[in-house]
C-alpha positions, -999 to 999 in steps of 0.1 A, spaced: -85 98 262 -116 95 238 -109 78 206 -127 105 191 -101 129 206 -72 111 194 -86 109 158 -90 151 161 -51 151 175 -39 130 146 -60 149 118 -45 181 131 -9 168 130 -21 159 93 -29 192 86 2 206 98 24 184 82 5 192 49 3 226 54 41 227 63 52 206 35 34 230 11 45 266 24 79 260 44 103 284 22 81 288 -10 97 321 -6 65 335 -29 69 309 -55 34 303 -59 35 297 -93 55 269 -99 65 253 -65 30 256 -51 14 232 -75 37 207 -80 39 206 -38 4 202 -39 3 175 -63 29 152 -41 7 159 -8 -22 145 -26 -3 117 -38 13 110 -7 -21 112 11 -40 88 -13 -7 66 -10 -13 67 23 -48 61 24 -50 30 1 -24 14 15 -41 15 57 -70 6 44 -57 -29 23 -34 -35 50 -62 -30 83 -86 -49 57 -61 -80 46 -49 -85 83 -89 -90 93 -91 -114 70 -61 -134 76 -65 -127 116 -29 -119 115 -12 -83 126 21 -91 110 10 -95 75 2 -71 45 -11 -76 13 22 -75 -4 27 -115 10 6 -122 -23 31 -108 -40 15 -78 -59 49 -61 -52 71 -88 -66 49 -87 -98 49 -47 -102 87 -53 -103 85 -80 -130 62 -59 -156 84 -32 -151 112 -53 -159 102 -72 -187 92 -39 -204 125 -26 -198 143 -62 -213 118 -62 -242 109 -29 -253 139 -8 -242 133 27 -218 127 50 -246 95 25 -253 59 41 -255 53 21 -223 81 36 -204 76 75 -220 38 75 -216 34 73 -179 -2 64 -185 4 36 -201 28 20 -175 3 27 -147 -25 16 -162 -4 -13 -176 14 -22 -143 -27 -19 -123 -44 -43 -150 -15 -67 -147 -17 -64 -110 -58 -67 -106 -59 -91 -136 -36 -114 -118 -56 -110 -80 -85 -114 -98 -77 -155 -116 -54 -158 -85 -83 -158 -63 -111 -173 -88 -86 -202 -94 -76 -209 -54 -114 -204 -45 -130 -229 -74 -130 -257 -62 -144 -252 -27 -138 -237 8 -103 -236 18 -83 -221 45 -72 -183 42 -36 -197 52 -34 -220 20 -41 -189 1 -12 -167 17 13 -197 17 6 -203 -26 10 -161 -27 40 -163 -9 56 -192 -34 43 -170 -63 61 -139 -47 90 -157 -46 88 -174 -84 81 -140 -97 110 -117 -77 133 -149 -96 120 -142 -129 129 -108 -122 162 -112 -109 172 -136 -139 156 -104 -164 177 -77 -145 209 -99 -145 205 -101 -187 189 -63 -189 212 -39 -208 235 -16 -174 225 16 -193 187 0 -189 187 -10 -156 199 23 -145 167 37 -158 149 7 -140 164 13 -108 138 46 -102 108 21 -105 123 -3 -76 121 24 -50 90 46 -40 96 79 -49 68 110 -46 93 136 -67 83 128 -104 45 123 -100 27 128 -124 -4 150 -119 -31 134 -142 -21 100 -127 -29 110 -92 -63 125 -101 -70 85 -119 -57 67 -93 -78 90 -69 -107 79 -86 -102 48 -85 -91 46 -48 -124 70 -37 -149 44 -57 -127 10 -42 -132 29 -8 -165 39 -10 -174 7 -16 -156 -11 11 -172 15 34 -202 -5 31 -185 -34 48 -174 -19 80 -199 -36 103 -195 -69 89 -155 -66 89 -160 -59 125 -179 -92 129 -154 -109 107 -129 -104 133 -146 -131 155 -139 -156 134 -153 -176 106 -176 -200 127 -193 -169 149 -193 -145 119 -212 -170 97 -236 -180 132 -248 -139 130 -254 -135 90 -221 -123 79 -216 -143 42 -177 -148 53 -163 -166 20 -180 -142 0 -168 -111 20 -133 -125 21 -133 -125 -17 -146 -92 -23 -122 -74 2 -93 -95 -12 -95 -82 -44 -107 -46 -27 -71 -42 -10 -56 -61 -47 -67 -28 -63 -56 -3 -36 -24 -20 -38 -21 -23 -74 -30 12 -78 -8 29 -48 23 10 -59 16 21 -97 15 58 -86 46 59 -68 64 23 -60 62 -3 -37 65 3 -1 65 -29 20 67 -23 54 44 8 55 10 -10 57 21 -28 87 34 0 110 5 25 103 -18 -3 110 -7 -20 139 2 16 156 -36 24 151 -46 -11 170 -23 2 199 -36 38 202 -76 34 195 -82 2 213 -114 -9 200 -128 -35 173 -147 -14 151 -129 -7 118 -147 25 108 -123 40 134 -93 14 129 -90 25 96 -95 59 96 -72 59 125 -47 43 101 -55 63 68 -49 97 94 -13 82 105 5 71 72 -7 109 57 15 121 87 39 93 79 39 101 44 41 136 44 61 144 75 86 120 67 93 135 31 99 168 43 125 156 69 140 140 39 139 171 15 147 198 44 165 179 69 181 152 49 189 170 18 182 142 -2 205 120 12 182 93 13 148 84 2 112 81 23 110 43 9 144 32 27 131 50 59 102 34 60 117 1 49 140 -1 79 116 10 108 93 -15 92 122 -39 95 130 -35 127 90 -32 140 83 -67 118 113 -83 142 97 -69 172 64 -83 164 76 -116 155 97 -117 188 63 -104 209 42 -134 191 66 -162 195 69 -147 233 32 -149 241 28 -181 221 55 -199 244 
């Protein structure tokens, strides 16, 4: 089968799952169930979207299938602003109410902090992608401490309220913040559209990619801090999902086959939209609530992230 026919296959299960997630049982309540069903498609589709395109993007960098961008340890620090504005200013503070000012609180912490974590690693010369990962990984780690040691001294009554942020959840969006993060995520991608061809030479390594023109360290750095905004600004909108990025992703590799990203990633973006959207109308109509998309996700990604490491050590040895 064509690629081109398997991305026309997946774009119509997108639309079905949209369109069933919308309509099933409105029962003619256009008025008020219509748009709030609307808004949580979008949201789940930009959700979606952002987080393929960091994930495809961070593991062409690294050369890596089995990592996302959340080993830098956006997700860790989402979860710590969250927290200290919980410990510091309470849940009925202006930054909890306002949901505008938590998101665009919890992105600019989030891009702030990519941005001098990569100026700082990348100052004083050329080094290895793998030192990177390995100081985000030790920040991860220092920062989901700093906010275990805030939850453990948070008020009960508090951290009940804090509990919603440490799960994704697409049932309390807000619709002005997914029309802000969808600008933001439609300018990020537009412009790492423009890179396509050189990601695809990118993937033959530093030495070869620098032989034909591509100007690697520079690239790396821009589409570092490229997937550092899509993940800032998807986990803002509706909480961190971990394992996500790496199923849609490495499922795309296994059904297109091919090394160009334009397709890789569009591949992706088209499969975490039916992820996304299928999988929370199983859990509102078949699930009843009884659990959430987030700890769905969170296990199958689990359970894949096992196999993968199993099927690596396997062909290593």
């Amino acid at each position: 089968m064509r690629n081109r026919t398997k991305m026309l296959i997946l774009i119509g299960l997108a639309v079905v799952a949209m369109l069933l997630y919308v309509f099933y049982a409105l029962n003619g309540n256009y008025s008020y169930a219509f748009p709030r069903r609307l808004i949580k498609v979008v949201a789940m589709a930009l959700t979606g979207i952002a987080i393929a395109y960091s994930t495809v993007v961070f593991q062409t960098i690294t050369h890596n299938r089995i990592l996302t961008p959340s080993v830098m340890g956006l997700d860790a620090l989402y979860m710590m602003v969250q927290t200290v504005i919980y410990y510091f200013f309470g849940s009925m503070s202006i930054f909890v109410i306002n949901v505008h000012y938590n998101f665009l609180l919890a992105v600019s912490a989030m891009v702030i902090f990519a941005l001098i974590f990569y100026r700082v690693l990348f100052k004083e010369g050329k080094r290895p992608i793998y030192f990177l990962l390995l100081v985000g990984m030790i920040v991860g780690t220092f920062l989901g401490s700093v906010t275990t040691f805030f939850q453990v001294l948070i008020d009960p009554n508090e951290f009940l309220s804090l509990q919603s942020k440490m799960f994704a959840s697409f049932n309390n969006v807000n619709s002005d913040l997914v029309w802000l993060a969808g600008l933001v995520i439609l300018g990020t991608f537009i412009y790492g559209w423009r890179h396509m061809n050189q990601l695809d030479v990118m993937s033959l390594g530093r030495d070869t990619a620098i032989n034909l023109g591509v100007p690697y360290d520079k690239l790396v750095q821009r589409m570092l801090i490229v997937s550092s905004i899509l993940i800032a600004v998807s986990t803002a909108l509706v909480g961190p999902i971990t394992f996500f990025g790496l199923i849609v992703a490495n499922l795309s590799y296994q059904f297109f086959k091919t090394y160009k990203h334009s397709v890789l990633i569009a591949g992706s973006c088209v499969m975490s939209i039916v992820a996304l959207v299928g999988g929370q109308w199983m859990v509102e109509r078949i699930f009843k609530f009884d659990t959430t998309l987030s700890v769905i996700i969170n296990f199958v990604g689990g359970v894949y992230f096992i196999y993968l490491l199993l099927k690596e050590s396997r062909s290593a040895g």
